[in-house]
C-alpha positions in Angstrom: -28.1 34.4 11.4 -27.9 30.4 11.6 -25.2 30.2 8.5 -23.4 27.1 7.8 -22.4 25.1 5.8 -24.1 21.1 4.9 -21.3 19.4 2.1 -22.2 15.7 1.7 -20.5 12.7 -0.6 -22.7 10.1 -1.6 -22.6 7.5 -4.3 -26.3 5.8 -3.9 -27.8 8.7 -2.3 -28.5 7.8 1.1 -25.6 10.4 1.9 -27.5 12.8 -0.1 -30.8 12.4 1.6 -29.3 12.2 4.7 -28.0 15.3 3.9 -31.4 17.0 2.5 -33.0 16.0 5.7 -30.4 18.1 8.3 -31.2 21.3 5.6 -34.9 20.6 6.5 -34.9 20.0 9.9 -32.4 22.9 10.3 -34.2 25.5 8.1 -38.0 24.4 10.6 -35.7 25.8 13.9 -34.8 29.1 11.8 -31.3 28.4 10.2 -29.8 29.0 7.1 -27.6 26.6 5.8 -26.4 26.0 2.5 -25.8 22.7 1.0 -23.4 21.7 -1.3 -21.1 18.4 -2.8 -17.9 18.5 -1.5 -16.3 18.4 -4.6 -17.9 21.9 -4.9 -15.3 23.2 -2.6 -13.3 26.3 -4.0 -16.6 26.5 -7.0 -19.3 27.4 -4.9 -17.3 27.6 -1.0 -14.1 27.4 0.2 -14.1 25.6 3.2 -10.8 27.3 4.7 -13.1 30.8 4.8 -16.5 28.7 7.0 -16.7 28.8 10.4 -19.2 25.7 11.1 -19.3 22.7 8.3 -21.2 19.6 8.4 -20.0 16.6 6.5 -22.2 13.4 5.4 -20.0 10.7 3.4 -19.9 7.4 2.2 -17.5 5.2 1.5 -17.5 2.2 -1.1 -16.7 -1.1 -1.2 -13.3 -0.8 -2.5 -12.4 2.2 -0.4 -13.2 5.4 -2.6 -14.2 8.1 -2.4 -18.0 9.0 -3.8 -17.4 10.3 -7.3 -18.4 13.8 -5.9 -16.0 13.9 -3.1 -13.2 12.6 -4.6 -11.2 15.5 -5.9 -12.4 17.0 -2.2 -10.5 14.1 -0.7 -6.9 15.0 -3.1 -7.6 18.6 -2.4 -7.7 18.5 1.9 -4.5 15.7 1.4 -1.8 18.1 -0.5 1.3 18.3 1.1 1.5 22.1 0.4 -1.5 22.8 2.5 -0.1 24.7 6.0 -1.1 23.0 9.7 -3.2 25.6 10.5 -5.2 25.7 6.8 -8.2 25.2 8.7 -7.9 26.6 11.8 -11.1 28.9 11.7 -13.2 26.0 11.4 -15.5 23.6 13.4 -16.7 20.8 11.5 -18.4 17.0 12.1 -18.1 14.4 10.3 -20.9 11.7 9.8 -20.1 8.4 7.6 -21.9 5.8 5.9 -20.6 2.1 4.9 -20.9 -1.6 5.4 -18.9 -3.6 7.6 -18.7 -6.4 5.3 -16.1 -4.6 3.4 -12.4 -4.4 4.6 -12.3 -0.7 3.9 -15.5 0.3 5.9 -15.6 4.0 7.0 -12.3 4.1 5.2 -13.1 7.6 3.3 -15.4 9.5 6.3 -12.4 8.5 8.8 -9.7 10.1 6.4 -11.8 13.1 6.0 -12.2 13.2 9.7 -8.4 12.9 10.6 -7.6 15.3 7.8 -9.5 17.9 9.1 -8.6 17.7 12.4 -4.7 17.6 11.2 -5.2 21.3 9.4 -6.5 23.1 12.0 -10.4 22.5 12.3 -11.6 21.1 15.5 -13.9 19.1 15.7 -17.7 19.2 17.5 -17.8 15.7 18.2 -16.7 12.3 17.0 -16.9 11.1 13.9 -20.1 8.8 13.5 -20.3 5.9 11.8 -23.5 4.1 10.5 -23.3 0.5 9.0 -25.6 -0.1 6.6 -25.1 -4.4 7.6 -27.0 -3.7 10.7 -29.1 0.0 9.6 -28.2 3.2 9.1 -30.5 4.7 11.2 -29.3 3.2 14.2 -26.2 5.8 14.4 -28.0 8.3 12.2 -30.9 9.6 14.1 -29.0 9.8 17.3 -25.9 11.2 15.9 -28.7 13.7 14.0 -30.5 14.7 17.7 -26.6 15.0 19.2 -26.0 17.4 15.9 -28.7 19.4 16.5 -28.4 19.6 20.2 -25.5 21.4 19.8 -26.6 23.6 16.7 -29.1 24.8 19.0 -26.9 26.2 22.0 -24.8 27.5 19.3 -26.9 29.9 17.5 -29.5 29.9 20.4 -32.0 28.6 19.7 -35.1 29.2 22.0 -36.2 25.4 23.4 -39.9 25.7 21.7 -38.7 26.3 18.2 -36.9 23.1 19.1 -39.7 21.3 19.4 -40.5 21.6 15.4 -37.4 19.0 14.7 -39.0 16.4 16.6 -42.6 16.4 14.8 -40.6 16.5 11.8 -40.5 13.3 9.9 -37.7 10.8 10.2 -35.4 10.4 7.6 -36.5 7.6 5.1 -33.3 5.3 4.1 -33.4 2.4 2.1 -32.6 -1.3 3.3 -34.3 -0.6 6.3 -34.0 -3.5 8.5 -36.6 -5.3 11.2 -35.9 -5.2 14.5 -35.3 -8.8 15.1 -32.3 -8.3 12.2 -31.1 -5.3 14.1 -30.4 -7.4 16.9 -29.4 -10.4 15.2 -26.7 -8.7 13.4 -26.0 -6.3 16.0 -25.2 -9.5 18.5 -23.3 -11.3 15.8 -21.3 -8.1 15.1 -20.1 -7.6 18.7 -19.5 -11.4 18.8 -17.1 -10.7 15.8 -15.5 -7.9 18.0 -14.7 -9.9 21.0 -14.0 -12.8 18.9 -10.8 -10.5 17.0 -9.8 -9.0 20.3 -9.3 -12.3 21.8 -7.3 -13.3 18.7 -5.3 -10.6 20.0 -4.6 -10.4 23.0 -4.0 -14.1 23.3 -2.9 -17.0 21.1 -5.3 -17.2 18.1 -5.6 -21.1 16.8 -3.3 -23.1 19.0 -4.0 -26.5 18.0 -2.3 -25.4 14.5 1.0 -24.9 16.8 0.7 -28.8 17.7 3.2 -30.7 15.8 1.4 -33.7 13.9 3.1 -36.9 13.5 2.8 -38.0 10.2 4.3 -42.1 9.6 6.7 -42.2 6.3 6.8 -44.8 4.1 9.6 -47.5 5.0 10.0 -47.4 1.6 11.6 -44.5 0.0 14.1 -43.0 -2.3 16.4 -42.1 0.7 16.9 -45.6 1.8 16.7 -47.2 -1.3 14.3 -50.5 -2.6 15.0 -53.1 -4.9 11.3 -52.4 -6.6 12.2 -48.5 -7.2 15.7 -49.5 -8.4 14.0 -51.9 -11.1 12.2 -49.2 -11.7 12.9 -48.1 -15.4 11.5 -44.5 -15.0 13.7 -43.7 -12.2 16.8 -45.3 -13.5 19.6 -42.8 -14.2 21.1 -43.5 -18.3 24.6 -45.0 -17.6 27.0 -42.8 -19.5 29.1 -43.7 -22.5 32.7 -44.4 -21.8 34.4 -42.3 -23.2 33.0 -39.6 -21.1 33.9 -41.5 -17.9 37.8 -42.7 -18.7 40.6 -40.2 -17.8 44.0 -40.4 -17.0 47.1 -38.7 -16.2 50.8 -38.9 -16.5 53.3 -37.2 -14.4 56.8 -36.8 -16.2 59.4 -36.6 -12.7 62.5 -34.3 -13.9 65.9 -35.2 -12.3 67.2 -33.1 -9.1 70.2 -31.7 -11.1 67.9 -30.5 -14.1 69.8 -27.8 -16.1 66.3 -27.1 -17.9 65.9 -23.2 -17.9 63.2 -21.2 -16.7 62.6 -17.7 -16.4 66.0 -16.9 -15.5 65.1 -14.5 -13.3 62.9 -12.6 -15.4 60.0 -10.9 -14.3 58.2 -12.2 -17.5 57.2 -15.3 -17.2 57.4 -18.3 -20.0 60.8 -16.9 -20.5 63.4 -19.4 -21.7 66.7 -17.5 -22.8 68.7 -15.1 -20.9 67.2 -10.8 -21.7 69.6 -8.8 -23.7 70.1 -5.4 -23.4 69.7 -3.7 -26.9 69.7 -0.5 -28.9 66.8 0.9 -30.5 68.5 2.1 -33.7 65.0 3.3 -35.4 61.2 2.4 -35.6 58.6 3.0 -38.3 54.8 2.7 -39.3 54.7 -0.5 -42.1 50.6 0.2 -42.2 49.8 2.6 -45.2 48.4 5.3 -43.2 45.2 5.6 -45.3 44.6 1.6 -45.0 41.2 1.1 -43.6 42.8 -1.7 -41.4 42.3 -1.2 -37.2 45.8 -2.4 -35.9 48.6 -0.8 -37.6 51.9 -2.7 -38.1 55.2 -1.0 -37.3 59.0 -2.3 -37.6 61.8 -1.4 -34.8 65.4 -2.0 -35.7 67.6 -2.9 -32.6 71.1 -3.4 -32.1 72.4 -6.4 -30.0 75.5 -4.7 -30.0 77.4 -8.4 -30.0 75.9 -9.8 -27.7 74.8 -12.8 -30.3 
């Protein structure tokens, strides 16, 4: 009665104790839930064989995974797995990060998606608690949602209920003040509506305007008797030799009897072709030399036509 599973990835711990604390708070109302890493999955569970999971996750700075939910995170993402892997399974995902980083959530949101894209559906949306602002702003909410919905699961009778809320809340570190809450809260929606302007309209127009800039009347372009006198932008003048050329045409008379070609088809040919006899043709080249090109001699007969 009250079986499920808890599977948490945390690199600092505050998954971890995040995690510890749902155990507790499940085990006061009379459930029995067992708590793992997720990079325990197919050691001590296999998640395609639970029927209710809950999932606490960081993610770090750089966008990876915990170190003990990283091979979980390869595992859920092979290609080979089928669409309906999961499909026995109801799960939630709660995730941890800092929205300073460009890869917040990065990891719980993955894991979320993945999920969802094997089968499992989900209880509700993904939560995400920034630690910039305090986690405990999305955790303890998201926690009394959780467990609001673990009790009309396994029905649980409303005054065993009662034991979560006398329970302790969860300690975290980095907790902030309220007056930081808000600060960073307000600057943090400010930064929302300040990138869904950028948006949805034009984002730094006064860049677009053109800005006259005045030249120099001087310049390289339209030339200047100081820059010609210049001696480190003069180009050398070249020797002459490399500048003089000349050429001759020879003009041949109209009645030239010079031959060319004579209507042969190989070109640079001066005399008439004869027709000839091959009478008999022979290698020259020993035929052990180590030479490359061989030589050989043909004997023709003109046949008087010299």
């Amino acid at each position: 009665m009250g079986d499920f599973l808890i599977a948490y990835g945390s690199q600092t711990g505050q998954a971890e104790t995040i995690a510890k604390s749902v155990k507790e708070k499940s085990e006061l109302i009379g459930l029995a839930p067992r708590l793992f890493t997720l990079d325990e999955n197919e050691k001590k569970f296999n998640l395609n064989e639970e029927k209710l999971c809950v999932i606490i996750v960081s993610s770090t700075g750089d966008g990876d995974a915990p170190d003990n939910a990283a091979r979980f995170v390869r595992r859920i993402n092979r290609r080979t797995l089928p669409e309906d892997f999961l499909k026995s399974l109801e799960f939630v995902v709660l995730g941890l990060g800092d929205s300073n980083y460009s890869s917040y959530q990065l990891i719980p949101r993955k894991i979320d998606k993945q999920l969802a894209n094997l089968g499992a559906k989900r209880l509700f949306e993904c939560g995400e608690a920034d630690d910039q602002v305090g986690l405990e702003l999305v955790v303890e909410p998201w926690i009394d949602r959780l467990f609001k919905i673990l009790g009309a699961k396994f029905e649980i009778p409303a005054e065993r209920m009662n034991a979560i809320t006398e329970s302790p809340n969860i300690k975290l570190n980095q907790v902030k003040s309220e007056e930081e809450k808000k600060a960073l809260l307000e600057k943090r929606l400010h930064d929302e509506e300040s990138d869904d302007e950028g948006k949805g309209g034009v984002q730094g127009v006064e860049m677009l305007i053109p800005q006259h800039f005045d030249y120099p009347e001087i310049s390289l372009l339209k030339g200047s008797a100081a820059l010609s006198a210049d001696e480190n932008l003069r180009v050398p003048i070249a020797p002459q030799p490399f500048i003089v050329s000349s050429v001759s045409h020879k003009k041949l008379p109209e009645n030239s009897k010079l031959e060319w070609q004579n209507a042969c088809k190989m070109p640079g040919v001066v005399t008439k072709p004869f027709q000839v006899l091959v009478v008999s043709a022979g290698f020259v080249t020993d035929p052990f030399s180590k030479k490359i090109k061989t030589k050989r001699m043909i004997t023709v007969d003109f046949g008087g036509q010299i």
